[in-house]
C-alpha positions in Angstrom: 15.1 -2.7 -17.2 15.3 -5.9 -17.9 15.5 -8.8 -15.0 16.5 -12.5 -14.1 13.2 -14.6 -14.9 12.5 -17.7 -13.2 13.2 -20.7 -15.7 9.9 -22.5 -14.7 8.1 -19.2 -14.8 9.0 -18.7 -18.8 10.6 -20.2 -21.5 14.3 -20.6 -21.1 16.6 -18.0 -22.8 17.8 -19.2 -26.3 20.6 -18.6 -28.5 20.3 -17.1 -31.9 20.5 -18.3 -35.6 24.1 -16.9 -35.0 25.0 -18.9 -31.9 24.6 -15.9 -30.0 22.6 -15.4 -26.9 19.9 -12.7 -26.9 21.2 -9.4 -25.9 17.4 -8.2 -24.7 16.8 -11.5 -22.7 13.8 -12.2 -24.6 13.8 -15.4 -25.8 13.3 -15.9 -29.4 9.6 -17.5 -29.4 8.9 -13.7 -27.9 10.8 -12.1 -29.8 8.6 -12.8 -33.1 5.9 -10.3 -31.0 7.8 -7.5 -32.5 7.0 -8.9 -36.1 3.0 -9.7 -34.9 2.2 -6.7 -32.6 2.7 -2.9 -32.8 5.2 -2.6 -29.4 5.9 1.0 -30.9 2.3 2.5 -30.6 1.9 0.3 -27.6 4.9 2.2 -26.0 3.3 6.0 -27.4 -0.2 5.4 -26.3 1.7 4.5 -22.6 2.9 7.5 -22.4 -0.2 9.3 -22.8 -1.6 7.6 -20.1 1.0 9.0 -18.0 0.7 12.8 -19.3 -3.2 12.3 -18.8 -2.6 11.0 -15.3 0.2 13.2 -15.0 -2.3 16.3 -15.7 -5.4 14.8 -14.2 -4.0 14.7 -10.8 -2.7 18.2 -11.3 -6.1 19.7 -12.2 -7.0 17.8 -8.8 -4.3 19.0 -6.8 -4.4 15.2 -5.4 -3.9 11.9 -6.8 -1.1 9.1 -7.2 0.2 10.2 -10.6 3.6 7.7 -9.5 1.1 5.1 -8.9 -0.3 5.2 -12.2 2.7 5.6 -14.0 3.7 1.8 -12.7 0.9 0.0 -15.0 0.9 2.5 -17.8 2.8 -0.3 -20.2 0.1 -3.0 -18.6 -2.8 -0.6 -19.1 -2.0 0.0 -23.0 -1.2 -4.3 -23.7 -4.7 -4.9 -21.8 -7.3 -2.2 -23.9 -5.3 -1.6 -27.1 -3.6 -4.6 -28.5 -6.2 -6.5 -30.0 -4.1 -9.7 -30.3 -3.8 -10.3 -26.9 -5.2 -7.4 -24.7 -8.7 -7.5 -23.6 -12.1 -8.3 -25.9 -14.5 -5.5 -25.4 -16.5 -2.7 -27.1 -15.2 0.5 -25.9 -19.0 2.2 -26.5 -20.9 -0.4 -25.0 -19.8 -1.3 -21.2 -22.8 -2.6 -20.5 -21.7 -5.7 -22.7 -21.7 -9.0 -20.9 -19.7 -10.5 -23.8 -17.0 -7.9 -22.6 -13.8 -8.9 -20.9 -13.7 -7.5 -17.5 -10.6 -5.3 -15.7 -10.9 -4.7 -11.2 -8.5 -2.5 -10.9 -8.3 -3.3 -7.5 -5.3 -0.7 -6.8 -8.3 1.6 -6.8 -5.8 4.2 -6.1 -4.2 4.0 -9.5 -7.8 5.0 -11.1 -6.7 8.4 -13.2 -4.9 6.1 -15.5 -8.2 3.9 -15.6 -10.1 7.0 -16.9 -7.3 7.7 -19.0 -7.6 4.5 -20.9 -11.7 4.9 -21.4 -10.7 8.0 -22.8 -8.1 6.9 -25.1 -10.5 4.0 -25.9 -12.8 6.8 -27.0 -15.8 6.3 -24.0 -14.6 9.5 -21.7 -14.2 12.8 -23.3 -10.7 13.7 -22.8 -11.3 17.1 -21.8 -13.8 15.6 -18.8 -10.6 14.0 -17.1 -9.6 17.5 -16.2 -12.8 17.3 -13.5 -11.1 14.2 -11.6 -12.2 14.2 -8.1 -14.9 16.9 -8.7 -17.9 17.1 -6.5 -19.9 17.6 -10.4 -17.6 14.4 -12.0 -18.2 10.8 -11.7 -14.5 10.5 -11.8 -13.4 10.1 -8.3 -10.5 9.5 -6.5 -10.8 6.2 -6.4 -13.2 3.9 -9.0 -17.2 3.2 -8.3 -19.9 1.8 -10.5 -21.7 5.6 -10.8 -19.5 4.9 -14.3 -20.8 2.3 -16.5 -17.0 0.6 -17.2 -16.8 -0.2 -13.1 -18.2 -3.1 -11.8 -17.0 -2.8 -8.3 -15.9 -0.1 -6.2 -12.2 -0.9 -5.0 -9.5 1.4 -2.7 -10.2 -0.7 0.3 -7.4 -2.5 -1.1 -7.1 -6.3 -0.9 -10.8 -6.9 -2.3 -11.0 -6.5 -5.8 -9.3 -10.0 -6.6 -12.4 -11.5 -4.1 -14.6 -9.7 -6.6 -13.0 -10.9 -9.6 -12.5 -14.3 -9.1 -17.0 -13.9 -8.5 -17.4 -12.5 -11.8 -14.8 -15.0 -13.3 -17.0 -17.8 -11.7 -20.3 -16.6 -12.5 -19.1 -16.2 -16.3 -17.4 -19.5 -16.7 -20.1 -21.7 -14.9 -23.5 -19.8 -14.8 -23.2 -18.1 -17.8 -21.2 -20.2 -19.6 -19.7 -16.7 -21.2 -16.3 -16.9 -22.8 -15.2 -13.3 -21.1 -12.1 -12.8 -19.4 -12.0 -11.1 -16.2 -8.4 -9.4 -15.2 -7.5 -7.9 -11.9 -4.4 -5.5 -11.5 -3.1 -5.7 -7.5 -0.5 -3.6 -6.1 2.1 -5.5 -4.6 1.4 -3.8 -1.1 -2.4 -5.1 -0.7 -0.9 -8.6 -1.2 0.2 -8.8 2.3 -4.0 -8.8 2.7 -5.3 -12.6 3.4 -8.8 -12.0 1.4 -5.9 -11.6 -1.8 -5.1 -15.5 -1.3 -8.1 -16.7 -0.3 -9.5 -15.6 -3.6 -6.6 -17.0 -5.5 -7.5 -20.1 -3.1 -10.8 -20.1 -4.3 -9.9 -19.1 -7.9 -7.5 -22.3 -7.6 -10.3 -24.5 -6.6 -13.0 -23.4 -8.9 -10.2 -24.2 -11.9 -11.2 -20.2 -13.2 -8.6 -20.1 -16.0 -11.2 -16.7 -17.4 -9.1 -15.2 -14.1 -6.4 -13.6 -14.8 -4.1 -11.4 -11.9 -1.7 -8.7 -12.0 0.6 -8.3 -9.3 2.2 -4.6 -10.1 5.2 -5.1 -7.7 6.5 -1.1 -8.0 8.2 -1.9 -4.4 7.2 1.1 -2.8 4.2 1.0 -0.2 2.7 4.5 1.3 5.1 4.6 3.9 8.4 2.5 3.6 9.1 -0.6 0.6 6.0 -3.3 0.3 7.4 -6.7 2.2 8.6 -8.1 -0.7 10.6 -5.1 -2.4 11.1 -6.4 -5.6 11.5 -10.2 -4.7 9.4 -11.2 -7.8 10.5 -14.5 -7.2 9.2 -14.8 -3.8 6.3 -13.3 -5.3 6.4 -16.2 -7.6 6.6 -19.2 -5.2 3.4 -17.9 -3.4 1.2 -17.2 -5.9 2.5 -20.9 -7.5 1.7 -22.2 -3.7 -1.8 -21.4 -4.4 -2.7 -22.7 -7.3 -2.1 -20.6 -10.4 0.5 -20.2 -13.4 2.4 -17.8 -13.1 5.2 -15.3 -15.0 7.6 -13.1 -14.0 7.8 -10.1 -16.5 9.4 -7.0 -16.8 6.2 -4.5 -16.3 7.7 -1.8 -19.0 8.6 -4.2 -21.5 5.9 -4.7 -23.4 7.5 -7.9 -25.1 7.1 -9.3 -21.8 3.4 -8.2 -21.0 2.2 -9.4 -24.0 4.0 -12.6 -24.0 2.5 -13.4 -20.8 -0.7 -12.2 -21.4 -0.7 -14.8 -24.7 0.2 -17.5 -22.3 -2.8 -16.4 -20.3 -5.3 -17.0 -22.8 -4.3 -21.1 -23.2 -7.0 -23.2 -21.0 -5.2 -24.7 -18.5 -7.6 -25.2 -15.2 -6.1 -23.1 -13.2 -5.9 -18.8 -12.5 -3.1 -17.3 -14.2 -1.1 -14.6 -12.2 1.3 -12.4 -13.9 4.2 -11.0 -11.5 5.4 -7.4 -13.2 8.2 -5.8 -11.9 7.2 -2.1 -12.2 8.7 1.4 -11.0 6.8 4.3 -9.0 7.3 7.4 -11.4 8.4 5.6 -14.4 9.9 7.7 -16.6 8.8 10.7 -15.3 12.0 12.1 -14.0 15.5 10.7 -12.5 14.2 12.8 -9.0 10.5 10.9 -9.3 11.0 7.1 -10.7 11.3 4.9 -7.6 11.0 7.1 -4.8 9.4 6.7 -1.6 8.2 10.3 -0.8 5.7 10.8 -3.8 3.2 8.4 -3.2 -0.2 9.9 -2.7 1.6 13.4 -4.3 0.0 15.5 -7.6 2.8 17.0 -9.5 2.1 20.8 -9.8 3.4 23.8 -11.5 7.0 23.3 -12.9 7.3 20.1 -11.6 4.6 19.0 -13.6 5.5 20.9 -16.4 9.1 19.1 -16.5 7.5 15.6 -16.6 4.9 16.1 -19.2 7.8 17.9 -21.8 9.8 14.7 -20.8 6.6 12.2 -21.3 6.1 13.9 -24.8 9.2 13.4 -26.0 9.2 10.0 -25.6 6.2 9.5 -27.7 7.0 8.7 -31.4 3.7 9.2 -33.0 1.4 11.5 -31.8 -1.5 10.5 -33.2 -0.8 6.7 -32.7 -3.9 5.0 -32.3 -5.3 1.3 -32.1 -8.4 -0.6 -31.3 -9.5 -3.1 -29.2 -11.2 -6.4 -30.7 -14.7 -6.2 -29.9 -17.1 -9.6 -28.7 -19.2 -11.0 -31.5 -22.2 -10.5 -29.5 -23.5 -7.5 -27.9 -25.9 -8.3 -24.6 -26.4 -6.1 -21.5 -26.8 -7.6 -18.1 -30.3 -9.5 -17.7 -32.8 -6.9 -15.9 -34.2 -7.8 -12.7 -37.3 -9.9 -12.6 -39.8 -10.2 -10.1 -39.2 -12.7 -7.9 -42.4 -15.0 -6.1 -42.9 -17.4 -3.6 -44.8 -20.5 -4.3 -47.6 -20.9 -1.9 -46.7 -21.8 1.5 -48.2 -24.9 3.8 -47.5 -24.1 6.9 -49.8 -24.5 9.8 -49.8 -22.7 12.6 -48.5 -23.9 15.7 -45.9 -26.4 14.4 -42.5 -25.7 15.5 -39.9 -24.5 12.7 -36.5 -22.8 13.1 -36.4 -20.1 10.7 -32.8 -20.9 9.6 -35.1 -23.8 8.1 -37.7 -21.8 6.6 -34.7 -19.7 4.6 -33.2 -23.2 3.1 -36.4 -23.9 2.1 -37.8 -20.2 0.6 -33.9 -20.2 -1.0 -35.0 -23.3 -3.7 -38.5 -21.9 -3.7 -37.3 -18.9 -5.7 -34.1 -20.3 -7.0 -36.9 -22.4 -8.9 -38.6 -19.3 -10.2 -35.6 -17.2 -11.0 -32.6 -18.6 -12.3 -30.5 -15.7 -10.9 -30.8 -16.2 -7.8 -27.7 -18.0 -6.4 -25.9 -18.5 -3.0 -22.2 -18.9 -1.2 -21.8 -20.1 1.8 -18.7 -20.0 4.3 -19.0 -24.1 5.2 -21.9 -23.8 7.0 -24.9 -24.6 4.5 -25.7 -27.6 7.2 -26.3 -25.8 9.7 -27.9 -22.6 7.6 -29.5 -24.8 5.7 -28.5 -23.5 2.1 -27.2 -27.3 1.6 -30.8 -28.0 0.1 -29.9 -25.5 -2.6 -26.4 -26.1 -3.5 -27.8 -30.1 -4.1 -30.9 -28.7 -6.3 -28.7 -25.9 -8.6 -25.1 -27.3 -8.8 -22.9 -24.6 -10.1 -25.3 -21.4 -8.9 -23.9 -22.6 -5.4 -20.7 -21.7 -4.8 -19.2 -23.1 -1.8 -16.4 -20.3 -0.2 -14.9 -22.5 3.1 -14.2 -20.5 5.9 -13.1 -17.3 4.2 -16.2 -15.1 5.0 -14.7 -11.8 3.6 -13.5 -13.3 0.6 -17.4 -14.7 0.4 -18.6 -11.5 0.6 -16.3 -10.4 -2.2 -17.7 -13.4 -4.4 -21.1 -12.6 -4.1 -20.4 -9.0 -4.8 -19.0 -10.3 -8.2 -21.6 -12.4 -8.7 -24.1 -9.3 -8.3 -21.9 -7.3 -11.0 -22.8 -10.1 -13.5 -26.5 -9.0 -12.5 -27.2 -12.4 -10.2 -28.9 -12.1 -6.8 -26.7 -13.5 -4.4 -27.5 -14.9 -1.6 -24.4 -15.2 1.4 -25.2 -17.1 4.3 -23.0 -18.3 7.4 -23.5 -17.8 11.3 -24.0 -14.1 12.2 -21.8 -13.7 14.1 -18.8 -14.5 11.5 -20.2 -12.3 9.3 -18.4 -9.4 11.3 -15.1 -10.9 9.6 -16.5 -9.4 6.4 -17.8 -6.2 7.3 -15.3 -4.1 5.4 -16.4 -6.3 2.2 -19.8 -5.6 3.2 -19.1 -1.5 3.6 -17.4 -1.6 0.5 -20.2 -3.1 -1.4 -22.4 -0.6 -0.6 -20.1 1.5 -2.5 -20.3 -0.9 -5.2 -24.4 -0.9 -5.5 -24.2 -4.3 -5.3 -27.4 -6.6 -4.9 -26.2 -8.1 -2.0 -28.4 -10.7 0.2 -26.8 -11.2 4.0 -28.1 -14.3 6.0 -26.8 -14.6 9.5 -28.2 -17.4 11.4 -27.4 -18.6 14.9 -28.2 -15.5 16.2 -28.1 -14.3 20.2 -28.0 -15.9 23.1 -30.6 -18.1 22.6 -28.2 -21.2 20.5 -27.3 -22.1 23.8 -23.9 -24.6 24.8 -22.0 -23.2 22.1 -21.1 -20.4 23.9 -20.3 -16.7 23.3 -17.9 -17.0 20.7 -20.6 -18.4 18.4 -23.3 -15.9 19.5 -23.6 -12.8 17.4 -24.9 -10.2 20.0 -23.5 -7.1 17.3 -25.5 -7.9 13.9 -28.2 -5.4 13.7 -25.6 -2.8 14.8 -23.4 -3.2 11.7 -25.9 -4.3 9.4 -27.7 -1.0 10.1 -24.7 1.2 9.4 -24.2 0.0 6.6 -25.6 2.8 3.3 -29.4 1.7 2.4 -29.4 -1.5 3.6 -32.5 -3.3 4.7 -32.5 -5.3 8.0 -35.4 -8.1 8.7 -36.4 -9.8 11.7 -38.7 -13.5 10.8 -39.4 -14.4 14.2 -41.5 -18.0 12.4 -41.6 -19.6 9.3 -43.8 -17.8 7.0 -42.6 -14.7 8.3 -39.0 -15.8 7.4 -40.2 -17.1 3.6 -41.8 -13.9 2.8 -39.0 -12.0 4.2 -36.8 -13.4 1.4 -38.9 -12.7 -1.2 -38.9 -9.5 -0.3 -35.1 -8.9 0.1 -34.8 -11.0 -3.6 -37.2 -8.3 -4.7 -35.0 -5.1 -3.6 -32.3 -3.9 -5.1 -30.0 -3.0 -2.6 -27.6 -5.1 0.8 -30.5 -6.6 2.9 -29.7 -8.6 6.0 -31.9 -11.3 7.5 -31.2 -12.2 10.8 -32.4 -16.4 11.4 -32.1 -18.2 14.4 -31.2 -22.1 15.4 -33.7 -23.3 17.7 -37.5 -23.7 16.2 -39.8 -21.4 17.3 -44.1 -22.0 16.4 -46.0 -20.6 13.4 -47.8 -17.5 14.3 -49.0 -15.9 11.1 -51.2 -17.8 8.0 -49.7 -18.5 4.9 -51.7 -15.7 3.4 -50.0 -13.0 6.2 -48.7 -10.2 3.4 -45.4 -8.6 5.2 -44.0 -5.4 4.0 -40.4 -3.8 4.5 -40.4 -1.1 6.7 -43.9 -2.7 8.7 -44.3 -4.2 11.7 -46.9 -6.8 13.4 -48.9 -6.3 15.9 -50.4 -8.5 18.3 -52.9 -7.6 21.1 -55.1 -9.5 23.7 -58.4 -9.8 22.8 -59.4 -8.7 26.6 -58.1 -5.7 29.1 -56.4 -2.6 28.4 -52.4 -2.9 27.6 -50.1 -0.8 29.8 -46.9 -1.2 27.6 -46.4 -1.6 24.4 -43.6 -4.7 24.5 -41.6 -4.7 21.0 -39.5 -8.1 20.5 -38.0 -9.7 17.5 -36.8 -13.6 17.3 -37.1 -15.8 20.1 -38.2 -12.4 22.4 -41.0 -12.0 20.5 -42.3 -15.5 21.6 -41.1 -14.9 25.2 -42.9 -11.7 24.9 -46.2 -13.5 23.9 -45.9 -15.5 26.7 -45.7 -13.0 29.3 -48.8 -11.6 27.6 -50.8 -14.3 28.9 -50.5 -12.8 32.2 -49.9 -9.3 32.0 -51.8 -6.5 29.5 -49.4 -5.3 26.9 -49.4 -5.2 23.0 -46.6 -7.2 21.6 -44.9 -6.1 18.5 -42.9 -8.3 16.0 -40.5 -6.0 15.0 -39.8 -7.9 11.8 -38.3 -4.9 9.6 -35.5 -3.7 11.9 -34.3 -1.1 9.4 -36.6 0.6 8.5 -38.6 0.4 11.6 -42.5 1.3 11.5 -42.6 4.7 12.9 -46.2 5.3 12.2 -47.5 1.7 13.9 -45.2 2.1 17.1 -46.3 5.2 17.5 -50.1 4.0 17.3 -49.1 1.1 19.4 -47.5 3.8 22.1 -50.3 5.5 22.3 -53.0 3.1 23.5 -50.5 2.2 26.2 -49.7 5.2 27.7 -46.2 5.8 25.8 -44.9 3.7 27.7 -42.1 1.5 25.6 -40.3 -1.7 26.4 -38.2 -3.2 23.7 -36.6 -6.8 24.6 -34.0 -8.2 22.5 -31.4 -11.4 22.0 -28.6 -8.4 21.1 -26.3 -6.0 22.8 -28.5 -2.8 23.7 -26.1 -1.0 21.4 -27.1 -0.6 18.0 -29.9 -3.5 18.0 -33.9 -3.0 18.1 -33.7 -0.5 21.4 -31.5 1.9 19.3 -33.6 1.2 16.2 -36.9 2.0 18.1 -35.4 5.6 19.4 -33.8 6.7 16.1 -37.6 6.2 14.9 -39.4 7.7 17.4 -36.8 10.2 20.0 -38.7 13.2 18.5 -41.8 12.5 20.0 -42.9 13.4 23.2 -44.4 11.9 25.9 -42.9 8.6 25.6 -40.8 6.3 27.9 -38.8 3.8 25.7 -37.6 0.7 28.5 -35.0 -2.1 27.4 -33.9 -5.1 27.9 -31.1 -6.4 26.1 -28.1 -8.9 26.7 -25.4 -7.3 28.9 -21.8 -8.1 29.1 -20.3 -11.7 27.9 -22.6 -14.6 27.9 -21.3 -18.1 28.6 -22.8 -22.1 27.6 -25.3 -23.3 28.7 -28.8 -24.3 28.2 -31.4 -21.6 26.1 -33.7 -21.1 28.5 -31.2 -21.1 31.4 -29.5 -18.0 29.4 -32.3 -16.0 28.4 -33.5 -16.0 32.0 -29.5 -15.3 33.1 -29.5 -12.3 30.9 -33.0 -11.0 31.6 -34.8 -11.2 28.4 -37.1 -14.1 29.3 -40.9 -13.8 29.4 -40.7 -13.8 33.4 -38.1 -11.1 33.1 -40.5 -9.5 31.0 -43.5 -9.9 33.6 -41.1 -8.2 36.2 -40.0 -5.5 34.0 -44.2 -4.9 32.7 -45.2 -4.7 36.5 -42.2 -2.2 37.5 -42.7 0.2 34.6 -47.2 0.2 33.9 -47.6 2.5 37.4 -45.1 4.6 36.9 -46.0 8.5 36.7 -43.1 10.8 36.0 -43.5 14.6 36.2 -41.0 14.1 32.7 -43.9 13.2 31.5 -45.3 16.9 30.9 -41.9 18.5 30.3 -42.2 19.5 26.1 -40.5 17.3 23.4 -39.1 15.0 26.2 -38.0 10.9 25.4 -37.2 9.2 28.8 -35.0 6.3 27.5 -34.6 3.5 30.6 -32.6 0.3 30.0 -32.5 -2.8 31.8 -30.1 -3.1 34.7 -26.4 -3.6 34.4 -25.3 -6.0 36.7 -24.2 -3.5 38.9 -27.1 -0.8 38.9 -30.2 0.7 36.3 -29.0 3.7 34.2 -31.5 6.1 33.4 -30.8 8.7 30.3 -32.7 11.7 28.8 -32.2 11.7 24.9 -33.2 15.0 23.4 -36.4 15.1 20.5 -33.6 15.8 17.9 -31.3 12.8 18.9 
């Protein structure tokens, strides 16, 4: 299987003592690795990979046994040789001193499993469960097992995640681990792959080390490059790193480049393996299109596994891994505090400002805190931090998803990241941010620039869809500061939960409401009434509506309500709220109706009766121009407010007494009012 090798990829074939040129293309410097490493048990405990993924994905009845086969040679080189494969301790994980491996080809993950077994963590016997509602072996690798540090099979994002470990290790930690990734060559046609090697370039992370298994075969039809490794090459050398060109099965070649890996040199290594779906399996199998995504059963099966077996020399061949000197599990999370604030109320401060300065507040008082930012920490004001904490700032340009896949490997080190950029280009990264629910990951979301309410930039800057996919998102926690001390206390809180949290800040400065003393609690809401008259509506706003909603209280009777947990929303003090005021609702936000603080409100409360929930809410595409000039064009302004108060506090509807009934009305459209009934078990 050997292959052509680029000359400036590896070292130049040579001729022999004899004059004669090397019949295995291995040049003689690499040839020596058959005297210094054991290729032979290498090669046997290969092949058990394959019969274990081989039998795994039987057991399953599903699986990519082919897929696995493709790495099997990588696989053994990276846990078993202990010259040049990876440094860990095969009973402790949990080691921080460990060398790290994404496989990012998720799908490949029974030969994973098999490995942890070989290595003596999984009980062998327990890889017949694969894909098992009872086994934490799934189909495709998350961190319910204590060897995983990010879930991956959303392909393109393990390398993002990688080069966040590899950062965090070499500059935060100052750790000598290694982090490896193995890609399949079809995910490399995914942008976040290069702008992690991009970043990996920039960052000099020589700990980093990719895999590029280039099998050729995609689900459907050959991966772009077939088996152009040289293409492969010139890219991957475009973007910064050293790279080789290897044959994938020869373990000569793995090692050899592997060896190479481990000489500092400033910059990412990426190792480009030529590799074959089904290898060695059977003539009918290796390097055919039609088995991806296909278990081997019965016969079938059978034939590959006698085949597998009699390949293997030794059957009891065996080796270990070197293991770190030291032995440290990832630092436990501390309890993060706020100094004591100074605010007074009344002066005007954008809350974007407020999170810049609450970010070096804690950084000060917990040195794992750290941030990323996509280019933007001037405007969301993270630039304060990045100046204070040098390397526990990590600046990721205008690649949001691949920030989001940085941070997520910063919180597998056990760091709190913080990731910050406008709101609205967070959307860029929401697969990254899906995905790293999967992952557990302690992941802090900052969007600032928020709604309508930035004004001349226009609609393309104005995130209108936040709330709606950062409250899809598994267990996250959304917050709503609408002022300073609001927005302070809201990131200690989120520093303080283990979990994704988004905190939505906005650009223009808004006054100080609340005393530097104000405790706020996620999943509790604030409530303001007038210290005269009888409220008609209960008027929930969040951000700049919240202030336009105090300002229509000078005129009419309601209780305003800063909505400042978003997800989870205050159930029990709405309710309260709806009840002095007649059930009657009206929720005004700088967001899209869909998915924002109306639709947050009546997932809370559309099993009560009694109760009218109004909205208004931006509708349709905004355009430039001046704040005030737009929140009074889209109908969320504290005269819009007045109007909608007066329209709605008379109003008797015989709906009123029908049982378990939710009347949900919502501000006009521009061309008429839409009135829906939402059952109590919506």
């Amino acid at each position: 299987m050997g292959f052509k090798k680029r000359e400036d990829s590896m070292p130049p074939k040579r001729k022999s003592p004899e004059g004669k040129k090397e019949d295995s293309g291995i040049p003689c410097k690499r040839k020596a690795m058959l005297k210094t490493h054991n290729l032979e048990c290498l090669r046997d405990i290969a092949m058990k990979l394959r019969i274990h993924s081989v039998k795994m994905c039987e057991a399953s009845k599903s699986g990519h046994p082919t897929t696995c086969s493709s790495i099997a040679e990588i696989m053994a080189a990276l846990f078993f040789d202990p010259m040049v494969g990876m440094k860990y301790d095969p009973l402790h994980p949990e080691n921080i001193f460990n060398d790290r491996l994404v496989l990012s080809k998720g799908h490949a993950a029974p030969i994973l499993y098999a490995a942890w077994a070989e290595a003596g963590l999984v009980k062998k016997e327990d890889l017949l469960n694969l894909r098992k509602i009872t086994s934490d072996l799934e189909g495709h690798p998350t961190p319910r097992l204590p060897f995983v540090d990010v879930a991956t099979g959303s392909l393109g994002q393990g390398l993002s995640a990688a080069a966040g470990m590899a950062y965090a290790a070499k500059y935060i930690e100052k750790n000598p681990a290694r982090i490896f990734c193995i890609c399949g060559d079809g995910e490399m046609s995914e942008g976040s792959c290069w702008e992690a090697l991009l970043f990996a370039w920039k960052y000099e992370l020589d700990n980093l080390v990719l895999i590029v298994d280039m099998n050729r075969l995609g689900q459907s039809q050959e991966a772009p490059h077939g088996h152009d490794t040289d293409l492969m090459l010139k890219k991957v050398q475009a973007f910064g790193a050293t790279a080789y060109c290897v044959d994938g099965h020869d373990l000569s070649d793995v090692l050899y480049a592997l060896e190479q890996s481990k000489k500092p040199s400033k910059k990412p290594t990426a190792i480009i393996a030529k590799t074959y779906k089904g290898k060695d399996f059977t003539s009918s199998i290796e390097d055919k299109l039609d088995y991806h995504g296909k278990a081997l059963v019965g016969e079938e099966a059978k034939t590959v596994i006698e085949h597998l077996t009699k390949l293997i020399k030794k059957e009891d061949s065996k080796m270990e891994p070197e293991k770190p000197k030291e032995l440290k599990p990832k630092p436990a999370a501390p309890v993060v505090k706020l100094t004591p604030l100074t605010y007074k109320k009344g002066e005007k401060i954008a809350t974007r400002n407020a999170f810049g300065t609450a970010l070096i507040n804690i950084g000060k008082n917990c040195e794992l805190v750290v941030a990323v930012d996509g280019d933007t920490k001037n405007s969301t004001m993270t630039l304060g931090f990045a100046k204070e904490f040098g390397p526990r700032f990590a600046e990721c340009y205008i690649a949001e998803q691949n920030m989001i896949g940085i941070a997520v490997g910063m919180s597998a080190r056990g760091f709190i990241p913080f990731a910050s950029t406008f709101a609205a280009f967070h959307t860029r990264g929401f697969d990254f941010i899906r995905m790293a629910a999967i992952s557990q990951s302690n992941l802090k979301i900052v969007g600032s620039h928020a709604g309508i309410h930035i004004g001349q930039d226009g609609p393309s800057q104005m995130a209108l869809e936040d709330f709606a996919m950062m409250r899809s998102v598994a267990g996250s926690v959304c917050l709503y500061p609408s002022e300073a001390v609001s927005c302070e206390k809201a990131v200690e809180l989120v520093a303080n939960y283990k979990g994704i949290t988004y905190i939505r800040t906005s650009r223009g400065a808004t006054p100080v409401l609340y005393s530097n003393e104000e405790v706020f609690e996620i999943g509790k809401c604030k409530v303001h009434r007038k210290a005269t008259g009888t409220p008609k509506v209960t008027v929930i706003g969040g951000g700049i509506t919240l202030h336009e909603a105090l300002k229509a209280q000078e005129t009419v009777d309601i209780t305003v309500v800063d909505l400042f947990s978003v997800k989870p929303v205050d159930e029990a003090g709405i309710l309260a709220c709806a009840k002095e005021t007649g059930g009657k609702i009206l929720t005004v936000e700088d967001h899209f109706r869909e998915g924002g603080l109306y639709d947050a409100v009546c997932s809370a409360l559309g099993k009560y009766k009694d109760l009218e929930i109004h909205s208004l809410a931006v509708v349709g595409v905004p355009r430039s121009g001046q704040p005030e000039e737009l929140l009074e064009m889209f109908g969320i302004s504290a005269k819009k407010i007045i109007e909608k108060v007066k329209e709605i506090a008379p109003q008797i509807t015989k709906a009123l007494l029908l049982p378990h009934s939710c009347l949900l009305y919502t501000s006009p459209s521009p061309r008429d009012a839409t009135l829906s009934r939402m059952p109590s078990s919506a």
